[in-house]
Structure formats: C-alpha cells, structure tokens
C-alpha positions as CSV (number, residue, x, y, z in Angstrom):
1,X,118.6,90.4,102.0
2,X,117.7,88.7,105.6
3,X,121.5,87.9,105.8
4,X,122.4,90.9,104.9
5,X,120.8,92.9,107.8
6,X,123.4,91.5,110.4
7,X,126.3,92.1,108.3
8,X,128.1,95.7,108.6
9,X,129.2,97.7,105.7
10,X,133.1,96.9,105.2
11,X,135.5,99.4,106.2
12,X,136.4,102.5,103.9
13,X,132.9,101.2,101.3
14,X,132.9,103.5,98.5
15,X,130.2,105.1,98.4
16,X,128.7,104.5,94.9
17,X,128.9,100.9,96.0
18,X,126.4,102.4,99.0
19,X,124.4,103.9,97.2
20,X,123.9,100.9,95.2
21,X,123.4,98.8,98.3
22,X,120.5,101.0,99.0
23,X,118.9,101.4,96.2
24,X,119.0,97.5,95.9
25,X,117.1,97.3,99.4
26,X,114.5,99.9,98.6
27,X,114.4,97.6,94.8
28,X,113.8,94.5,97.3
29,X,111.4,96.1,100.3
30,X,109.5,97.2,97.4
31,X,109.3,93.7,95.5
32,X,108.2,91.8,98.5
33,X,106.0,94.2,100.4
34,X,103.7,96.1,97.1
35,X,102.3,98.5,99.6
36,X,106.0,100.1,100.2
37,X,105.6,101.2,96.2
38,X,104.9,105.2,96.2
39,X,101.9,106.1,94.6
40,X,102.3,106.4,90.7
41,X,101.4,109.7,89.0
42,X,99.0,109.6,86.1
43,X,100.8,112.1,84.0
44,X,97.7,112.1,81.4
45,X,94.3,113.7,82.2
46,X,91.6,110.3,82.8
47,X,88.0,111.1,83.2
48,X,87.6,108.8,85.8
49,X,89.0,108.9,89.8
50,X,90.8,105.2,90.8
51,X,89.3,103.3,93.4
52,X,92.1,102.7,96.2
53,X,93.0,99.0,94.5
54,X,92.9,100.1,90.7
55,X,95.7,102.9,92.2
56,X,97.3,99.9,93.9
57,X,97.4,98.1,90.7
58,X,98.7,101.0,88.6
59,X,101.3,101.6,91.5
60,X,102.4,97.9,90.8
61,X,102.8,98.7,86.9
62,X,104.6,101.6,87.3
63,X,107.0,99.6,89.6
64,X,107.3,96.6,86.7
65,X,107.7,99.5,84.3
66,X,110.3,101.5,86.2
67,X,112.8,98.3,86.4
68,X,111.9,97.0,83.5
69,X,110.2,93.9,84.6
70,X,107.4,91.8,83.2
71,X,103.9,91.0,85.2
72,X,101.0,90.7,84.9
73,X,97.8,92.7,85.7
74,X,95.2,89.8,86.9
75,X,92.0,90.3,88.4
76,X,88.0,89.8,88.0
77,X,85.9,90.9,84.9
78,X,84.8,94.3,85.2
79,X,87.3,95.9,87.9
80,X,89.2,98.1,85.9
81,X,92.6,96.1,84.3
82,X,92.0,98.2,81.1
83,X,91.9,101.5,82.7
84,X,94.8,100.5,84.8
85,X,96.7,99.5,81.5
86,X,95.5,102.6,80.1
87,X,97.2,105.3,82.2
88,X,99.9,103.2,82.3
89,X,101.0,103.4,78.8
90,X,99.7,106.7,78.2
91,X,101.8,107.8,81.2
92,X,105.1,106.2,79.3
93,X,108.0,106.1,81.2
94,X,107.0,108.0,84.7
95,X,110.4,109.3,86.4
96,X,108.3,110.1,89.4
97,X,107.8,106.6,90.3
C-alpha cells in the first residue's frame, strides 16, 4: 500500500478491477488505523448504553466479522468483553458495517 500511492492506475483499468483496488485500500486504512472503522449497529435491543471504548471494541468485531477474520477481544476484568461479545453475535452478520 505505501508503494502503491505513487503508482498511477494503468491506462484503460477496467473498472471492476477499480473498484477492487478501492475497496482493498478502504480494507487496509481500516486494518491499520481502527478508528477509520464506521461505527457498528447493534441490530438487537441491549439494556445498557456502550461507553465510547466498549463501542470501539464492538466496531473492531464487527470489522473481524465482516471479512471474516479472527481476533481477539482483550482487555481488563470487568470492562465489558462479554457485553461486547454479546451484541456482536446477537447482531449476526451486520451488512451495515
């Protein structure tokens, strides 16, 4: 990706192969910089309101989830991983993300 930046688009690029291009920057901006990831929408009703870094956590999920990656959720005792895991898996697969 920093190589990439310099580099123009080839003449007469199709653009599916564009679009690709990107989606595979956004994919990378995303993976490298967490606070670029767009807040994820609990799709299930939670009696409870997410402090600004349990949000930031579930954003992160959402983001594994969406490409199908594997992470994991680590913090202190008591700051909310399970709810975090919660509305993730109750939200299944979130197209809004």
């Amino acid at each position: 990706m920093p190589l990439e930046g310099g580099v123009p688009d080839p003449p007469n690029l199709p653009s599916e192969l564009l679009q690709h291009k990107l989606e595979q920057r956004l994919f990378l901006e995303q993976l490298l910089s967490p606070t670029k990831i767009p807040e994820f929408k609990v799709t299930v009703p939670i009696k409870a309101t997410l402090r600004p870094y349990q949000q930031a956590g579930v954003n992160w999920l959402g983001f594994l989830n969406k490409f199908r990656l594997h992470g994991i959720l680590c913090d202190d005792m008591g700051l909310g991983k399970t709810l975090q895991s919660i509305c993730i898996m109750a939200s299944g697969d979130n197209p809004e993300v």
